[in-house]
N, C-alpha and C positions, 0 to 999 in steps of 0.2 A: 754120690751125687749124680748118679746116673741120667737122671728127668733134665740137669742142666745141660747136656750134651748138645740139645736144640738151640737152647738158650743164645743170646747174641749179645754186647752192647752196644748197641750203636749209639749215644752219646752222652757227653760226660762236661758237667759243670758246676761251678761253684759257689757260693757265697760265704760271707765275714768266718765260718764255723764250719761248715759242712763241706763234702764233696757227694754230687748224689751222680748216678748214673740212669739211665733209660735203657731198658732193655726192650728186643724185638716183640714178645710178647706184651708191649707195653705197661711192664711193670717198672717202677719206678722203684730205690735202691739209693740208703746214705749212708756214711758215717761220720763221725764228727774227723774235722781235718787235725783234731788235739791227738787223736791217734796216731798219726804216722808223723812225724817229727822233720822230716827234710818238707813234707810236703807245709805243714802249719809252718816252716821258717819259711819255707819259697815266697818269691813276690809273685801279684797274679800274673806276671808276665810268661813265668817260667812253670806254676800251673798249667798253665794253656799250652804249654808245649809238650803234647803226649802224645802217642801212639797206641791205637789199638791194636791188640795182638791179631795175627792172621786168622786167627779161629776166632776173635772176637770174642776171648773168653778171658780177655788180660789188659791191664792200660800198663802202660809202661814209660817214663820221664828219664830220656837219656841224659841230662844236663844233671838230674837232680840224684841218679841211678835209686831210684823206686821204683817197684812193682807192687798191684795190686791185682786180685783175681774178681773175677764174678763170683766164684765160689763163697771167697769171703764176705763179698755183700749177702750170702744166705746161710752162711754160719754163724756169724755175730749175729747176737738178737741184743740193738739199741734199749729197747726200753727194758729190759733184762738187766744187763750192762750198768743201766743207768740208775737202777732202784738197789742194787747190790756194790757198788761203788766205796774200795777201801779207802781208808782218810787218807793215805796219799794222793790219790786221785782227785778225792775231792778238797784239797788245797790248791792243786795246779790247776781244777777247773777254774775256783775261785782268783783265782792270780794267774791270769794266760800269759803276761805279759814273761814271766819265768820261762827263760830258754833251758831246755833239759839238758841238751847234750851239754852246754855251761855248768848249770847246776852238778850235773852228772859229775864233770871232771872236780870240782869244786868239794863235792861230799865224796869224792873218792869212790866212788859205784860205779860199776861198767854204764852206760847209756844205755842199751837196751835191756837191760835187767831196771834200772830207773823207767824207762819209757812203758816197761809191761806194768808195772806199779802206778805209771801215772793214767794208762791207756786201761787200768784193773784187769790185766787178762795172770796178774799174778800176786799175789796179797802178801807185803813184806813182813819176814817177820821180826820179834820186838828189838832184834842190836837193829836192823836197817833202819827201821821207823825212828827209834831215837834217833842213829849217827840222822838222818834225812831232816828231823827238828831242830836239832842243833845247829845245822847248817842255815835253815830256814831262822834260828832265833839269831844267827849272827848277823845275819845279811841284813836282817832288821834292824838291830845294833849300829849295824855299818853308815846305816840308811840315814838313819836319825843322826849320825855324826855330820853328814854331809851340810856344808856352808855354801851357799850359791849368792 
């Protein structure tokens, strides 16, 4: 990624789903905030408190310890991503309100082997996806017990 060496970010914001960046050359730059998992639990408070890297090729959330690259904003391809999407991913897109690193401990998965399955940068195969439904049909189970 030689050509990004010029490259810059100079600013970084977000709304309900996304985080998108501005770059020097003023291209603009998102990904959904569902992929990185510290950043979609964060409040926007602790969003808003990043650092860009001295080369401005990096954001960086010491409270939250995530890093992001610019790189990544041009290796992901969204709408790529989002047409190829395994049904693990597209359950948690449908249900955000499911905390993974929860779910994770819960189904007995490491967290980031869950979050690459839920972020689809890795496609589970058929023991994960059942142990991951079953977990999902109890919680449902659990749901419906509930008395308020």
């Amino acid at each position: 990624m030689e050509k990004l060496s010029n490259l810059k970010i100079e600013k970084v914001w977000f709304d309900d789903k996304n985080i998108y960046i501005l770059i020097n050359d003023g291209t603009q730059k998102s990904h959904p905030l569902r992929w990185f998992d510290r950043l979609w639990n964060a409040t926007q408070e602790q969003r808003e408190r990043y650092e860009i890297g001295s080369f401005g090729d990096s954001i960086h959330w010491p409270e939250l310890d995530e890093d992001l690259s610019l790189e990544g904003f041009y290796t992901f391809n969204k709408d790529e991503i989002e047409t190829q999407k395994n049904e693990v991913s597209r359950v948690f897109d449908k249900f955000p309100v499911i905390n993974i690193s929860k779910f994770a401990e819960r189904v007995k998965i490491n967290r980031s082997l869950l979050a690459s399955y839920v972020c689809n940068e890795k496609k589970p195969g058929n023991k994960n996806k059942k142990q991951i439904e079953a977990a999902l049909h109890q919680l449902g189970k659990e749901l419906l017990e509930v008395k308020l």
